[in-house]
FINU-874446 format. One record per atom (N, C-alpha, C): residue in one letter; z, y, x. Coordinates in steps of 0.05 Angstrom, whole numbers, plus 5000, padded with zeros to 4 digits. Each point is the difference from the previous one (the first is absolute). Layout:
<rs>
AZYX;...
</rs>
This chain:
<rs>
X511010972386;X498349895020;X497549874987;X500149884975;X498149874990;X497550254991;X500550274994;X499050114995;X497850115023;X502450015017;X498050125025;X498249845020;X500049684985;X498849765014;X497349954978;X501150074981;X497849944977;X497750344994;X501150185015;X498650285004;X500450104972;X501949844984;X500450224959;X502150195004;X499250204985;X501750214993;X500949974963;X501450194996;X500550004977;X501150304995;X500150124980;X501550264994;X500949924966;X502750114996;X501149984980;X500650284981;X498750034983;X499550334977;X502649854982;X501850164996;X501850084975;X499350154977;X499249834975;X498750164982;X502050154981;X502549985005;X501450264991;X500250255017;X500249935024;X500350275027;X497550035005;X498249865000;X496950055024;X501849995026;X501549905007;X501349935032;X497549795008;X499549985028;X498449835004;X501449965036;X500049704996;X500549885029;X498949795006;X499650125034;X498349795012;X501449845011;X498849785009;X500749735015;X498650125040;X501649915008;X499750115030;X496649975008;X499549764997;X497349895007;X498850164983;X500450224972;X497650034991;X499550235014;X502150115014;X499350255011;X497649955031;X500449845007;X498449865019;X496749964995;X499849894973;X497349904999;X499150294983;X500550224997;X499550184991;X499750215027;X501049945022;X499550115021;X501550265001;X502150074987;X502450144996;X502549965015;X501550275014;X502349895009;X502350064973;X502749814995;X501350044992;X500650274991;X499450114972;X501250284994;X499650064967;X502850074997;X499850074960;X499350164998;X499050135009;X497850254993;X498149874987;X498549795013;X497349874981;X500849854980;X502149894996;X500249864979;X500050054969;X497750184987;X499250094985;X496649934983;X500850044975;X497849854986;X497450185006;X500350235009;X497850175013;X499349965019;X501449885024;X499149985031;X499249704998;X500649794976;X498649785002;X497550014986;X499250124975;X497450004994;X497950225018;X501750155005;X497650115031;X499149925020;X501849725004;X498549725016;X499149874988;X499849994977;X497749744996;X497350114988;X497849755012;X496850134996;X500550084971;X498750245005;X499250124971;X499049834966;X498449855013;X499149794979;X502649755007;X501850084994;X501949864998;X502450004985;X499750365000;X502450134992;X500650014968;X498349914996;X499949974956;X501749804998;X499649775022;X501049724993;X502750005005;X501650205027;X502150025005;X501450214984;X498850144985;X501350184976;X500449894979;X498149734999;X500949944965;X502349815013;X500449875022;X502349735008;X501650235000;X500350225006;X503150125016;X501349974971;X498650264980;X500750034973;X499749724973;X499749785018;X500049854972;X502749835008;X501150014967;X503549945002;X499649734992;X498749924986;X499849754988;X501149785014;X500949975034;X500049815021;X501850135007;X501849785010;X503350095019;X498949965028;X497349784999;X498850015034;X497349924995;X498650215037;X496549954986;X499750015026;X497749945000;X498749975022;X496950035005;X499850245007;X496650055012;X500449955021;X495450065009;X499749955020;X497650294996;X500150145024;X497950264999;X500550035024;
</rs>
C-alpha cells in the first residue's frame, strides 16, 4: 500500500540469473499490464530515453553493490 500511496516502484535483477522482478506498482507507473514476457533486460532498456541508457547499462552490470539505486 505504501508503494502505491507514495507512486514508487521498484524492480529487483538477480545478478547470477538476470531474473528480474517487479513490484506491482512498478508495473503501473510504467503503464504496463502485469506480464513476464517484459520482464527482461531488453524490454527495460528499450524504455528508457536513449540518453539514458549508458547509465542504466553500467548500474545493471556493475557488481560492486548488493543494492543501487538510479534515477533515469
Amino acid at each position: 500500500m505504501a508503494l502505491r500511496i507514495g507512486s514508487f516502484g521498484y524492480f529487483v535483477q538477480d545478478m547470477t540469473t538476470l531474473k528480474i522482478t517487479w513490484a506491482l506498482e512498478a508495473y503501473r507507473i510504467w503503464g504496463v499490464e502485469p506480464d513476464p514476457s517484459i520482464l527482461t533486460r531488453d524490454w527495460i532498456l528499450n524504455s528508457v530515453h536513449p540518453e539514458d541508457r549508458e547509465k542504466v547499462m553500467g548500474w545493471q552490470t556493475d557488481s560492486s553493490w548488493t543494492e543501487k539505486i538510479i534515477d533515469f
